[in-house]
N, C-alpha and C positions, 0 to 999 in steps of 0.2 A: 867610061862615063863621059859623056858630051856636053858640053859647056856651051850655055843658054846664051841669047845675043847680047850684044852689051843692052844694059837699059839706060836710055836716056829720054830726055824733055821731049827732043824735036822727033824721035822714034812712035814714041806715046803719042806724041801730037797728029805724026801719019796716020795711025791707025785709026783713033778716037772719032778722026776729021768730021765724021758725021753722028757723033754721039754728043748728046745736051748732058751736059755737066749739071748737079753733081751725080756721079755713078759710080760702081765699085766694078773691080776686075781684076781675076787671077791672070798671072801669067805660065803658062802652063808651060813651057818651056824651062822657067824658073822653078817650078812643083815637082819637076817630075827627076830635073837633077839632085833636088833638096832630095825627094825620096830616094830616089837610086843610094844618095848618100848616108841614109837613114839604116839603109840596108845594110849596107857594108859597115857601120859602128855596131851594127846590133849582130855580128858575128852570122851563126850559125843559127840564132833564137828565131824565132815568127814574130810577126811584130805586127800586135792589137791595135785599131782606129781607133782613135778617141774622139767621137763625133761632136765633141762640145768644140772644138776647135776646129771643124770643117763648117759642119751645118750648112750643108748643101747636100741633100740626096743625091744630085745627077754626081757630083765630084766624091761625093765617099764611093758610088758603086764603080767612077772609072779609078777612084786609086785600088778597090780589092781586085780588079781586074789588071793590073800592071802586071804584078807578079804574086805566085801562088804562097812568096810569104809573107804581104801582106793576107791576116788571115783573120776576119773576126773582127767585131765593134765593141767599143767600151763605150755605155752608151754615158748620159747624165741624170734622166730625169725616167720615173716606171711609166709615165706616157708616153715621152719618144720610143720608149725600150719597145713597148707597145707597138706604137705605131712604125716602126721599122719592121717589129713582127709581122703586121698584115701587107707591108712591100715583100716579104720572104726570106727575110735576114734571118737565119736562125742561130748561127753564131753570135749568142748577144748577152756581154754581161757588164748589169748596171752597176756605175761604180760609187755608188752613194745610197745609203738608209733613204727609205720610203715611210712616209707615215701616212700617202694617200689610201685610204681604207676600199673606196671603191676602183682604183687601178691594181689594187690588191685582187681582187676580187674577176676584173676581168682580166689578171694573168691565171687565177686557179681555175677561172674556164678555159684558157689556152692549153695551160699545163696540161689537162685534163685528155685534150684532145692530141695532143702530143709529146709525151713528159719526157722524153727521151732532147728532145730537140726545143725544150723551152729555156725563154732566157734565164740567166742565173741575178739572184737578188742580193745586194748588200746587205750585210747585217757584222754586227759588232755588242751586241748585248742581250739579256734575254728579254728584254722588253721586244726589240723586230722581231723573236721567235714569236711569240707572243700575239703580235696585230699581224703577221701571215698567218698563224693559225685560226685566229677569230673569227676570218672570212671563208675558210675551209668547212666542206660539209665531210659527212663522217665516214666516205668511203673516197674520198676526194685522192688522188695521186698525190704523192710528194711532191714541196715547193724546191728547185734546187735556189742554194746558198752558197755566198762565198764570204769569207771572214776576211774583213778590212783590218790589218795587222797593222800598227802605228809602228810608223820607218824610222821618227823622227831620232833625233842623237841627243841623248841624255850627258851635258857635259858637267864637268865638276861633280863628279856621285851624285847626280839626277837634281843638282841644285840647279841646273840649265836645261831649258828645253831647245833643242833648236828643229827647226823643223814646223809640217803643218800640224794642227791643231785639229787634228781626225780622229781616229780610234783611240779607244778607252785599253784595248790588247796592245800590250809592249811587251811582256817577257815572255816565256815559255810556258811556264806555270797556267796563267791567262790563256791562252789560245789554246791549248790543251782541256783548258776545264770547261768553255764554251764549245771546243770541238764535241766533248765527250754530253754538254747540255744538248746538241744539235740532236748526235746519234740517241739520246734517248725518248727524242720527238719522233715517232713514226711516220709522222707528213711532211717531214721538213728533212732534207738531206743533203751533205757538205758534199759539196765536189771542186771549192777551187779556196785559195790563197791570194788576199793582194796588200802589196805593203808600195806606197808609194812615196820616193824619196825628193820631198819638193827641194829640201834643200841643199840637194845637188841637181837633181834635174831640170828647178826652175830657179837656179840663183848663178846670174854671170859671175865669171869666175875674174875678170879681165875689167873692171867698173873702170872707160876712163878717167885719165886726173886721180884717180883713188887707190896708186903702186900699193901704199901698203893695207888697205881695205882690201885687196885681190889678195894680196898674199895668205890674210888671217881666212878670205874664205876659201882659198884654196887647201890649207891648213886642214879647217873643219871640215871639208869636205873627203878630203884621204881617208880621215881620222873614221867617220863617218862611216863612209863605205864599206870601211874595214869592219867595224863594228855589225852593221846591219849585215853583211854577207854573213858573219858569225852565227849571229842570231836568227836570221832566216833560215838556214839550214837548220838549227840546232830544231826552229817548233816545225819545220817541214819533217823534218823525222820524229819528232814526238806524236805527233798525228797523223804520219803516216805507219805505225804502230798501231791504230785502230779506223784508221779509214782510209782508203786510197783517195789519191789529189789528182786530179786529170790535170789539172790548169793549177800552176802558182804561175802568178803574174806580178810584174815589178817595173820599176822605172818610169819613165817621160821623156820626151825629148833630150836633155840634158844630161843621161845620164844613161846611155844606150849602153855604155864602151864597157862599163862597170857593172850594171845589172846583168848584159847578156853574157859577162863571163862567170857568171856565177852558176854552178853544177845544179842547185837548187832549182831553178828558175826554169821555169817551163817556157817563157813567153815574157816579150816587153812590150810596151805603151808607147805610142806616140802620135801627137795630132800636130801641135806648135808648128814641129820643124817644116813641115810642108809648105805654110802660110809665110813663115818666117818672119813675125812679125818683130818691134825692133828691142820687144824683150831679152830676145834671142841672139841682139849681133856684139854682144861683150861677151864669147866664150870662147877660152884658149884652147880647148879641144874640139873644134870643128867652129866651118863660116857659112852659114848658108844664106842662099842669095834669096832676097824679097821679092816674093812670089806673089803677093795681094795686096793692093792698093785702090785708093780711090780718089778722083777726080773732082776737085770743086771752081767754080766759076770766078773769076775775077770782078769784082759789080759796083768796085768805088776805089779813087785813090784821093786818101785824106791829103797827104801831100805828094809834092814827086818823088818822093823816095821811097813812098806807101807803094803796098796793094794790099787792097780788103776781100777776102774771099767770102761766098757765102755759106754760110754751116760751119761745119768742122768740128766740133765741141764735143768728138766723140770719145771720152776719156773712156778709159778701161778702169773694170774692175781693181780690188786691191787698195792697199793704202794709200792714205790723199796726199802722192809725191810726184816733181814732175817726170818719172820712168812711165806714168799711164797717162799722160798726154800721148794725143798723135804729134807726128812727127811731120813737116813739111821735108820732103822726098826732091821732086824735082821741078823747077830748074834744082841745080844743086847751089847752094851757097844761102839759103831763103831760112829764118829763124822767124819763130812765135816773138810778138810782143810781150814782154816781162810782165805788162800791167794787164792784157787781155789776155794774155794765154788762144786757148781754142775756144770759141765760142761759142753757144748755144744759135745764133742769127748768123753770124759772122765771124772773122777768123782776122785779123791784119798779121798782116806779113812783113816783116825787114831784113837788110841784107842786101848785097849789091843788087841782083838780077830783081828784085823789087821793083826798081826804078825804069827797067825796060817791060814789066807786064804793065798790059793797058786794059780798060775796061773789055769785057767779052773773051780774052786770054784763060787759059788753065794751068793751075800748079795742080801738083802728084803729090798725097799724102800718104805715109804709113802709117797705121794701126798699130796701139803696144801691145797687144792680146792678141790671138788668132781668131778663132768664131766670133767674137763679140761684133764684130763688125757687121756680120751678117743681120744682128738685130738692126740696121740702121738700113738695109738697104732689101730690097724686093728681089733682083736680079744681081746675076754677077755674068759679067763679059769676060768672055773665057779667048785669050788670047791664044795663038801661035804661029811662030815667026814674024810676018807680018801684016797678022791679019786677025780680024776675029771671026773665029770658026764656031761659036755657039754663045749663047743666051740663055743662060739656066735660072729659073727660082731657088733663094735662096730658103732655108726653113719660113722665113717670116713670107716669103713669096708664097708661099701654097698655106698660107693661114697659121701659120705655128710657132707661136711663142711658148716654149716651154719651159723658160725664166726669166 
């Protein structure tokens, strides 16, 4: 595995030299080690795109083209799922309940025309059996489905939830009695499993300054693991008693080393780790290097030890703490103002190297999420080595917000 160039300020600055600030850019040299190393934690598993964290068409189809085990999209939304359909993705399965009635409606026209190779649809209760059927006419082909299994760790005899707040299916009982509701729908057919465990795959284990906050989530997280591998197996064979599972799919970023050693598990998840944004750099099993950042302009110095940049305010999703701020990146040494934070107009910056940016200079931001950034920006400037080799739209670049 080959190791990306160093990143730094005056590196960026070569490159960028003819590029107006503010813009966003992956470093693909930086992407493609992240992957390579994506690969090697996830064992011997294939390992699913999770497009909510690229969101860029040109960059999802050059990472299934890397290697044959990246293999398949996870998508977010039944309109992207859609619209990757008509690019020719067929490997597509969406990882969230739909309550859109008519994207319902123009997948039981895809299905229709190829049900073998149509996306598969989240569902977790019998109400989505329910609104997929509504939109079905009475000779229509099967919708396929995949049941969203809740991963999360039930601590103290289920007096603690820890984990996301997804599926209503936790035990065995549950996913067995919706399996056997699926098979008794004639249009509606189980072909996959997904349980996904955010709180190992998306909770640093390494918080610095917080020794013993790491520890207790290191803790739950063993504990965790253990548990869910238990139970996953246990309703993959309870259901596969009465239906076969092409796909159980498990994991995220986070949590490659432990999902893909699991005998159950067909297939893992991952989008973050590519981007590498800086949700991702407090975890003691794996470092992966930031891959996508972006560029804003210098445009005032309140004092001399100021710089004001302009924008930047692009918090992430998730609870109002500062892990979903962006991060000022490079020069290196450059910190958010306590009282402005990241700004909606503007950004002020402190910290030594503060004091030597001048009006018309650029700092280098990271992003705490991976895709969300792309809602903020048209293009992404695709580096390598030292230079930029392409210009791509990002989703929002060819017209599409699909949250």
């Amino acid at each position: 595995m080959s190791s990306p160039p160093p990143q730094s300020h005056q590196r960026y600055e070569r490159i960028f030299e003819a590029v107006e600030a503010p813009f966003a850019f992956v470093d693909l040299d930086a992407m493609w080690a992240n992957a390579d190393a994506l690969l090697d934690r996830a064992g011997r598993k294939p390992v699913r795109v999770a497009t909510k964290s690229i969101r860029c068409r040109a960059l999802i189809e050059e990472i299934l083209g890397r290697d044959a085990r990246f293999t398949g999209l996870m998508t977010y939304t039944l309109p992207e799922t859609l619209w990757l359909a008509e690019s020719g993705h067929t490997d597509l399965l969406l990882a969230y309940p739909t309550a859109d009635s008519s994207a319902l409606r123009e997948l039981a026209l895809r299905s229709a025309g190829d049900p073998e190779r149509s996306p598969l649809v989240m569902v977790d209760c019998v109400e989505h059996l329910e609104a997929i059927e509504s939109v079905l006419g009475a000779d229509a082909p099967p919708i396929r489905v995949c049941i969203d299994i809740d991963a999360s760790w039930w601590a103290l005899g289920g007096r603690i939830k820890v984990g996301p707040k997804r599926s209503p299916v936790h035990t065995v009982e549950q996913a067995v009695a919706l399996g056997r509701e699926i098979e008794r729908r004639p249009q509606i057919e189980l072909d996959a499993l997904m349980s996904y465990e955010g709180q190992i795959a998306g909770v640093p284990d390494r918080p610095p300054g917080r020794r013993l906050r790491g520890a207790a989530i290191r803790f739950m997280q063993k504990r965790s693991a253990k548990e869910l591998a238990e139970r996953r197996a246990a309703i993959v064979a309870a259901i596969g008693e009465f239906c076969e599972l092409p796909i159980v799919n498990g994991g995220g970023t986070g949590s490659l080393e432990t999902t893909g050693a699991e005998e159950a598990v067909t297939e893992v998840t991952a989008g973050s780790g590519f981007y590498a944004p800086t949700l991702f750099d407090h975890y003691d099993r794996f470092t992966p290097t930031p891959a996508a950042g972006f560029a804003l302009p210098i445009v005032r110095k309140p004092t001399p030890e100021m710089a004001t940049a302009l924008g930047g305010g692009y918090v992430a999703s998730g609870p109002g703490d500062p892990s979903r701020v962006p991060s000022p990146w490079l020069p290196k040494g450059l910190k958010l103002d306590p009282e402005e934070g990241a700004g909606e107009v503007q950004t002020p910056l402190l910290g030594p190297p503060a004091a030597d940016l001048q009006v018309g200079d650029r700092v280098y931001m990271r992003h705490a999420k991976a895709g969300e950034l792309c809602e903020r920006f048209n293009f992404l400037h695709l580096v390598e080595g030292d230079e930029i080799v392409d210009v791509v739209p990002t989703y929002r670049g060819e017209g599409k917000t699909f949250l």
